[in-house]
C-alpha positions, -999 to 999 in steps of 0.1 A, spaced: -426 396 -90 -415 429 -83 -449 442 -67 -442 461 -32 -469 478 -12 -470 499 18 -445 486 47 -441 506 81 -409 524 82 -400 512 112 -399 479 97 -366 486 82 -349 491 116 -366 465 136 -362 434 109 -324 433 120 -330 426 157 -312 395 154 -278 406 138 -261 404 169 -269 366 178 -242 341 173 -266 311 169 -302 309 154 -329 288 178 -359 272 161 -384 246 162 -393 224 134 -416 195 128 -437 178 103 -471 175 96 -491 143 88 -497 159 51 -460 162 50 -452 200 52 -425 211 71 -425 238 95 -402 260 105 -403 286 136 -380 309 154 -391 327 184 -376 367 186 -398 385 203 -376 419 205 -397 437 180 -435 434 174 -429 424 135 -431 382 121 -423 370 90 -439 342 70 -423 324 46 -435 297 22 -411 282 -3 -424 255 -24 -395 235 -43 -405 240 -77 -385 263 -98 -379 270 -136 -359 235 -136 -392 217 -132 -405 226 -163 -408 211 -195 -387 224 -222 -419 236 -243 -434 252 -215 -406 276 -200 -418 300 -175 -447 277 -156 -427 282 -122 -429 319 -126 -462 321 -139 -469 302 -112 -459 330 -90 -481 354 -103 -512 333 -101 -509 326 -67 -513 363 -59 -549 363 -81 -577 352 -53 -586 323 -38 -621 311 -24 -624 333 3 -602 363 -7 -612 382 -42 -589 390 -72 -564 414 -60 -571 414 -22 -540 393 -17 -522 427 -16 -549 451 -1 -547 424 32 -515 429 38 -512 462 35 -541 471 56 -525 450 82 -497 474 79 -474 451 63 -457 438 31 -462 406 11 -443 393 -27 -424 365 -39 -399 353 -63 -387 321 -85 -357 310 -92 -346 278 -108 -347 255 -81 -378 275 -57 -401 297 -56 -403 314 -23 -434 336 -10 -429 359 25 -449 384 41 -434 412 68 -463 417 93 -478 431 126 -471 403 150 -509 405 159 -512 399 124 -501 360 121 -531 345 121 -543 368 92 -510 357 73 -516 318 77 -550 321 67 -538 337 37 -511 312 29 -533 283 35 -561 297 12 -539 300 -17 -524 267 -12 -560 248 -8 -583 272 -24 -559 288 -55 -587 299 -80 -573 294 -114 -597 309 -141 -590 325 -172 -596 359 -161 -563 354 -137 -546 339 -166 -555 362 -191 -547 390 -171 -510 378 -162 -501 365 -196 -501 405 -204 -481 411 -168 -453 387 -174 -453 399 -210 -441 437 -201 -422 426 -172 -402 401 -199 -400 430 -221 -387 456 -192 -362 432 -178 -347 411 -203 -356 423 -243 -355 461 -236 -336 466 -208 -295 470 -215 -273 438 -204 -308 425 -198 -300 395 -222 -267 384 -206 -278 356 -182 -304 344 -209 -277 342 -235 -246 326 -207 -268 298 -194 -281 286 -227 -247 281 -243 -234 266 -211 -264 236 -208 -276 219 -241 -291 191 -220 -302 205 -185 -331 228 -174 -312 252 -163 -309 259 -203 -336 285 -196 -342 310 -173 -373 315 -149 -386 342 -167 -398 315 -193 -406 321 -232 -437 345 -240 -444 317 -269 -448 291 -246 -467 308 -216 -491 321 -248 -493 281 -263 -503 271 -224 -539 260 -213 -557 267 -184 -560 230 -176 -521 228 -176 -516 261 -149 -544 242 -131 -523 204 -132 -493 224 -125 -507 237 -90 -517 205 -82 -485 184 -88 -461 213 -70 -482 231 -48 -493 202 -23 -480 205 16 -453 177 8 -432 199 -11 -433 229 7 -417 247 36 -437 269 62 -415 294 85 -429 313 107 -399 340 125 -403 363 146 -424 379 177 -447 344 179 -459 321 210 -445 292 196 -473 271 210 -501 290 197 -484 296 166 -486 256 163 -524 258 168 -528 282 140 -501 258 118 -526 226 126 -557 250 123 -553 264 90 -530 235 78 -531 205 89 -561 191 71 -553 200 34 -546 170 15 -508 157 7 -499 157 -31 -506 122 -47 -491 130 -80 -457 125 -89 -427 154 -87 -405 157 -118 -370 159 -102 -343 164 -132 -319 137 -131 -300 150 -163 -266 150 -158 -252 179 -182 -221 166 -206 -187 183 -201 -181 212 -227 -156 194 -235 -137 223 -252 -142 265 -249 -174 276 -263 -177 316 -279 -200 330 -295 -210 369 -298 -244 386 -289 -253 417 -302 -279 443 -279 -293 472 -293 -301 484 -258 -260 494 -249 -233 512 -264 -204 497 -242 -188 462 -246 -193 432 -220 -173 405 -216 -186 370 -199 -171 344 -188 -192 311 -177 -170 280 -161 -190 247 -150 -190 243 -113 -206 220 -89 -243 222 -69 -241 245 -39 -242 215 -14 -207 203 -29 -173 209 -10 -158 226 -39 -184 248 -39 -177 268 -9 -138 275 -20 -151 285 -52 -173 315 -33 -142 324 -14 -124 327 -50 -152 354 -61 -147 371 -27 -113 373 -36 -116 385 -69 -144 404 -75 -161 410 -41 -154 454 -32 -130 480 -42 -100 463 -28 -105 427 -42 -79 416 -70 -101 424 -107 -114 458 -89 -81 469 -77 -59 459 -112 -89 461 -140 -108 486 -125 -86 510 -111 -47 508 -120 -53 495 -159 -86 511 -162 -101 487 -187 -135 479 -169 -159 507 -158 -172 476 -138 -163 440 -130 -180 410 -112 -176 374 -107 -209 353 -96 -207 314 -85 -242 309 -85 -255 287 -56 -279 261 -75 -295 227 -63 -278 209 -93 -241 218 -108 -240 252 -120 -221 286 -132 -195 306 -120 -201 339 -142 -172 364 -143 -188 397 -157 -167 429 -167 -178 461 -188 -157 476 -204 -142 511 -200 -149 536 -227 -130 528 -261 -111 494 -246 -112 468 -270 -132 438 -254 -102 414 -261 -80 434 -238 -104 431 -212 -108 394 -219 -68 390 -215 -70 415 -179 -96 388 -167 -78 359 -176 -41 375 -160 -59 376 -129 -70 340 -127 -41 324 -139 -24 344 -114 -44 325 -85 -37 292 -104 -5 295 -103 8 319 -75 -22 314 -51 -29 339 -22 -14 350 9 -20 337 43 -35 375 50 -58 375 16 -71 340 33 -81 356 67 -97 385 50 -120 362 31 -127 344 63 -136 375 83 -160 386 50 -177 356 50 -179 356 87 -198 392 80 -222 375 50 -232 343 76 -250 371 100 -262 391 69 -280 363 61 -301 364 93 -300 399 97 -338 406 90 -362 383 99 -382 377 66 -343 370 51 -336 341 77 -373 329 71 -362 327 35 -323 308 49 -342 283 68 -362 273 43 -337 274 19 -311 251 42 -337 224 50 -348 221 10 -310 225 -4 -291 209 21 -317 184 42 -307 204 72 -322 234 84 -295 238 111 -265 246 85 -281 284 88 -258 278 122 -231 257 108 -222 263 71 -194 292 85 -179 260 98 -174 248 63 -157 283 49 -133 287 80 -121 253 71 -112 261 34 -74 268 33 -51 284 -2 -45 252 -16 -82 244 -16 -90 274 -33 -59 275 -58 -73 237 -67 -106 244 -72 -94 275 -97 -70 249 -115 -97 222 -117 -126 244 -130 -113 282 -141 -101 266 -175 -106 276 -211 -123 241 -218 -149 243 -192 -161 277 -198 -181 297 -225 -176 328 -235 -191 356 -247 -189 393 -267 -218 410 -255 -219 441 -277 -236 470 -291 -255 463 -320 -240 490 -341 
């Protein structure tokens, strides 16, 4: 949901009070209901962020009924009980503050940035939504049109909107992740209002969701408020569809070709099969991007971009999912280059790693850069809500927001010229010509 309202400008420079700490302190405990609660105490700026992530994303769905996660979303902002259609937003930004969300295929994730004497006011607000969620057809009605144009501005009519659409569901024939979280329009449309409302009910119960609270609290009133305005909703009886489908191997390359009206330069993607986030491999694999793709000086930038001048831009992506998942390497290409010499570029500079490795001073570099991404990641306070979360749901540990660093500075070159041997090959990848139309 891309909805932002009013949020203090001073906001932007007090959130990052806490790039400077070396360790993140927090509390957390769970209630009888079974929601687990997360708080950090930073009382340097007069600003909290509350975060609740439930851990339901597009990969939850059923395969006739794409987009329930991220309708979800939507719905949740509509009213409740006690607060009318719409006033979801007006609250918050009366408070002075900022409140949205967004799905992915593993989570959805709500926060709000608020006055500190605001809290209260924010868990109210979370807890009404999460007991009281009206679901009528006036609020469904209303965002079947919403997610319509915002499907149609960033995906069908947007240029390269289509890419990740078209990547992931040549690269799963067998796993949710086939689709993404923006869902089909034709299946939203086919949906009933009983099935939004059964939906709610199975994944938005206390027992699958994470509450954190960061910020300028009193952790001990900020407990009262948690057991006020929490404590006594019911736990989830239903049962939580959990995919256990373990995708095939490709087996062999796949290509194909995609053609967008919406551009008028060639793309090349590359998708290879990678492990879940929580995975060893996984964490070599991100210092491979890093290495290849990540700022002017890294390898593709430096030799695609700027001395062959084949690629206007260039990107690889591993993307961090609860089950195995995609390492995407992106590149557009420069102004009448043919898309297969762009293609070869990409592949030279991987094979090159495969077989040559890295130096002993490319390995340091990505060691100090990830060093740099662990504080980003707590740098404002509604982000390391969102990490907290994240760690506990992902990884069963909440404290890895202090200890994952530990598991990049122990990757070495042969690690990551292993993992680019085992999984940066033609038959675990697809492959596609995204290109113009005409």
């Amino acid at each position: 949901m891309k909805r932002l309202f009013l949020f203090f400008a001073f906001f932007a420079v007090l959130g990052y009070s806490v790039a400077a700490k070396t360790e993140i302190q927090f509390i957390e405990y769970t209630l009888d209901n079974g929601l687990h609660v997360i708080l950090h105490e930073d009382n340097s700026t007069p600003i909290v962020a509350v975060g609740m992530t439930y851990h339901v994303g597009s990969k939850n769905e059923k395969p006739d009924r794409t987009g329930f996660a991220h309708y979800m979303e939507h719905l949740m902002f509509e009213g409740s009980k006690n607060i009318e259609r719409g006033d979801f937003f007006t609250l918050a930004q009366d408070a002075g503050g900022v409140i949205n969300a967004y799905t992915s295929h593993d989570k959805t994730h709500y926060f709000m940035m608020l006055p500190s004497n605001q809290l209260e006011m924010g868990l109210w607000m979370e807890s009404e939504r999460l007991l009281h969620l009206v679901i009528d057809d006036e609020g469904v009605e209303t965002q079947r049109s919403v997610i319509r144009e915002e499907r149609s501005q960033m995906y069908d009519n947007r240029p390269y909107g289509g890419i990740l659409e078209e990547t992931f569901k040549r690269a799963f024939s067998k796993h949710p992740y086939n689709w993404m979280p923006i869902g089909s329009v034709q299946y939203i449309d086919q949906a009933t209002l009983e099935e939004f409302r059964e939906f709610h009910s199975i994944y938005y119960v206390p027992n699958n969701a994470v509450l954190t609270i960061a910020g300028d609290i009193d952790v001990e009133q900020t407990k009262e408020w948690v057991d006020l305005y929490f404590a006594e909703i019911p736990q989830g009886t239903k049962p939580i569809y959990r995919p256990d489908v373990v995708e095939p191997p490709l087996g062999e390359e796949v290509r194909d070709t995609v053609y967008d009206p919406d551009i008028q330069i060639p793309a090349i993607i590359q998708a290879y099969r990678i492990p879940e986030m929580t995975h060893d491999d996984f964490y070599a694999l991100d210092m491979l991007t890093t290495l290849l793709s990540s700022g002017e000086s890294s390898r593709m930038h430096r030799s695609i971009v700027n001395q062959q001048q084949k690629a206007l831009a260039i990107q690889s992506i591993p993307f961090k999912l609860e089950d195995p998942g995609l390492f995407l390497v992106l590149g557009i290409a420069n102004m009448g280059v043919d898309p297969k010499s762009l293609e070869e570029a990409i592949n030279t500079e991987i094979e090159k790693v495969r077989k040559h490795g890295l130096t002993e001073k490319e390995l340091q570099k990505l060691k100090n850069n990830k060093e740099s991404s662990a504080v980003f990641n707590y740098a404002s306070l509604d982000r390391l809500a969102d990490n907290l979360a994240n760690y506990h749901i992902m990884h069963g540990d909440a404290n890895m927001i202090n200890t994952e660093i530990e598991k990049y500075m122990k990757v070495t070159i042969d690690d990551i010229v292993r993992v680019a041997n085992k999984y940066m090959v033609p038959e675990n990848r697809v492959v596609i010509y995204y290109l113009p139309k005409n």
